[in-house]
C-alpha positions as CSV (number, residue, x, y, z in Angstrom):
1,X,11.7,-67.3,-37.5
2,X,10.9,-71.1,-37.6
3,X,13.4,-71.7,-40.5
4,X,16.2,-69.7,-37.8
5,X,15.3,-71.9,-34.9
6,X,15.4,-75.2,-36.7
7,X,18.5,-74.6,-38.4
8,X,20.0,-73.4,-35.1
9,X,18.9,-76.9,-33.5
10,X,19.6,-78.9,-36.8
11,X,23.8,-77.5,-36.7
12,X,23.7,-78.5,-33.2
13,X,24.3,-74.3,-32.1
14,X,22.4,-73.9,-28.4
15,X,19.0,-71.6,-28.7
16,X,19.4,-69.3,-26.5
17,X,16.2,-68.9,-24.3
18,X,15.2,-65.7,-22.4
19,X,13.2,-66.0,-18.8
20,X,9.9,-64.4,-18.2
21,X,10.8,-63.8,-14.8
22,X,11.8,-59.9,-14.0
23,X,15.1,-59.6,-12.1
24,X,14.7,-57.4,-9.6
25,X,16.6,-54.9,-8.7
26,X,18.8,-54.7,-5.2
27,X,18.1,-51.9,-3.0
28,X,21.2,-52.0,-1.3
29,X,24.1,-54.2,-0.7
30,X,25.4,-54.6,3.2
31,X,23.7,-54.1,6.0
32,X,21.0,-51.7,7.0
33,X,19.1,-51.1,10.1
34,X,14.9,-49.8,9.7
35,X,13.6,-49.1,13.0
36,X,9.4,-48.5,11.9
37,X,8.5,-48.2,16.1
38,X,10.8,-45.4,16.6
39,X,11.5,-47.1,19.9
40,X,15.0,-48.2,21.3
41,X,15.0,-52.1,21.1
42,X,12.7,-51.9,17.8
43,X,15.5,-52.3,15.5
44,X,15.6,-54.5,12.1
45,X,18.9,-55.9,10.4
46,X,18.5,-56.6,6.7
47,X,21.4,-57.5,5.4
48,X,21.4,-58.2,1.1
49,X,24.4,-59.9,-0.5
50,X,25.6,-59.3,-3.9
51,X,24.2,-62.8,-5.0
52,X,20.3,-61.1,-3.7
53,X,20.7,-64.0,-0.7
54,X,18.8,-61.7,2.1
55,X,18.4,-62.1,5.7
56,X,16.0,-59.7,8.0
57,X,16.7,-60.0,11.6
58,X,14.3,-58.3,14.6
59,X,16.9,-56.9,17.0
60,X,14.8,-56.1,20.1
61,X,15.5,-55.0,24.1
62,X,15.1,-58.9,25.3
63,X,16.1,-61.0,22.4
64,X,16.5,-61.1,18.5
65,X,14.7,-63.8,16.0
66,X,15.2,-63.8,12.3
67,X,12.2,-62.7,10.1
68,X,13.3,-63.5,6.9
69,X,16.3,-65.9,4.8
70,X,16.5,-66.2,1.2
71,X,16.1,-64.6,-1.7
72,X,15.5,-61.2,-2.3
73,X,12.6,-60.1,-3.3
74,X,10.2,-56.8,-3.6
75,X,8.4,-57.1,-1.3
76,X,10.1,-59.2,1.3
77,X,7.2,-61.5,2.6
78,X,7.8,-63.0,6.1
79,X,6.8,-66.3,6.9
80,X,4.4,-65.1,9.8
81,X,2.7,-62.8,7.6
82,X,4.2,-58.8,7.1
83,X,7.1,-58.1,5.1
84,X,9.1,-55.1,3.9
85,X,8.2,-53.0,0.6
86,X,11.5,-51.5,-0.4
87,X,10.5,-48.0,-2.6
88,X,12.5,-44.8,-3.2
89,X,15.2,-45.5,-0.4
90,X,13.2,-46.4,2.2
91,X,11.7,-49.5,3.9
92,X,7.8,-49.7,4.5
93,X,6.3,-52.3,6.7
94,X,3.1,-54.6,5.5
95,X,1.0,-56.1,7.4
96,X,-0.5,-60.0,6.5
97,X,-2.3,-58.9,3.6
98,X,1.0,-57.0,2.0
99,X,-0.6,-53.9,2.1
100,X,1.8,-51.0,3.9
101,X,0.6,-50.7,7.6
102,X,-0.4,-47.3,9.2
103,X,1.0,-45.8,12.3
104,X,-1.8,-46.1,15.2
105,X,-3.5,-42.9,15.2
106,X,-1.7,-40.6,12.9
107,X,-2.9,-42.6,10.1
108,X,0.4,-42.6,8.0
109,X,2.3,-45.0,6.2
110,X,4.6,-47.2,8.5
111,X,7.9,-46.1,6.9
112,X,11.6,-46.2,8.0
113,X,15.0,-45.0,6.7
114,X,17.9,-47.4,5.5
115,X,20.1,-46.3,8.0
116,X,23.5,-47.4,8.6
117,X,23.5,-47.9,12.3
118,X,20.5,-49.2,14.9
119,X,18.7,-46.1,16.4
């Protein structure tokens, strides 16, 4: 395998290198609303572009502030602490230590549907 490399880079042909780094996979592409309240004016936009640029807006009843621009990844990890999991079609929400957060007294996992519209 040595011999093959330095030939290649002796006849001046490129070596061809190979990251380490996963590509991860998009979960969508477009726009999708999560809504993990169930309330009206709880809504989240995510929107993911073919190129993975991703941008996570919180769309509530007095105002709207963007959670997250840049790169997708899996999870999506918010500046502020939280993020979005992405896992099986749905969205889960983590709280500041990435772990999935639990609704209140129910004691299940804070999960939302990709839906098309806000709810």
């Amino acid at each position: 395998m040595k011999k093959l490399v330095l030939s290649l880079v002796l006849f001046g042909l490129p070596v061809i290198g190979f990251s380490a780094e996963k590509e991860t996979k998009l979960p969508f592409v477009g726009t999708k609303f999560v809504n993990f309240s169930g309330g009206s004016g709880t809504n989240e936009e995510i929107i993911i572009k073919t190129n993975g640029d991703t941008r996570v807006e919180y769309i509530g009843s007095t105002g709207s502030a963007v959670e997250y621009k840049g790169k997708f990844s899996n999870p999506l990890k918010f500046k502020e602490g939280g993020g979005i999991l992405f896992k099986d079609g749905k969205a889960y929400s983590l709280d500041k230590g990435g772990k999935v957060e639990q609704n209140g007294c129910e004691n299940t996992p804070c999960v939302s549907d990709l839906g098309d519209e806000m709810r």
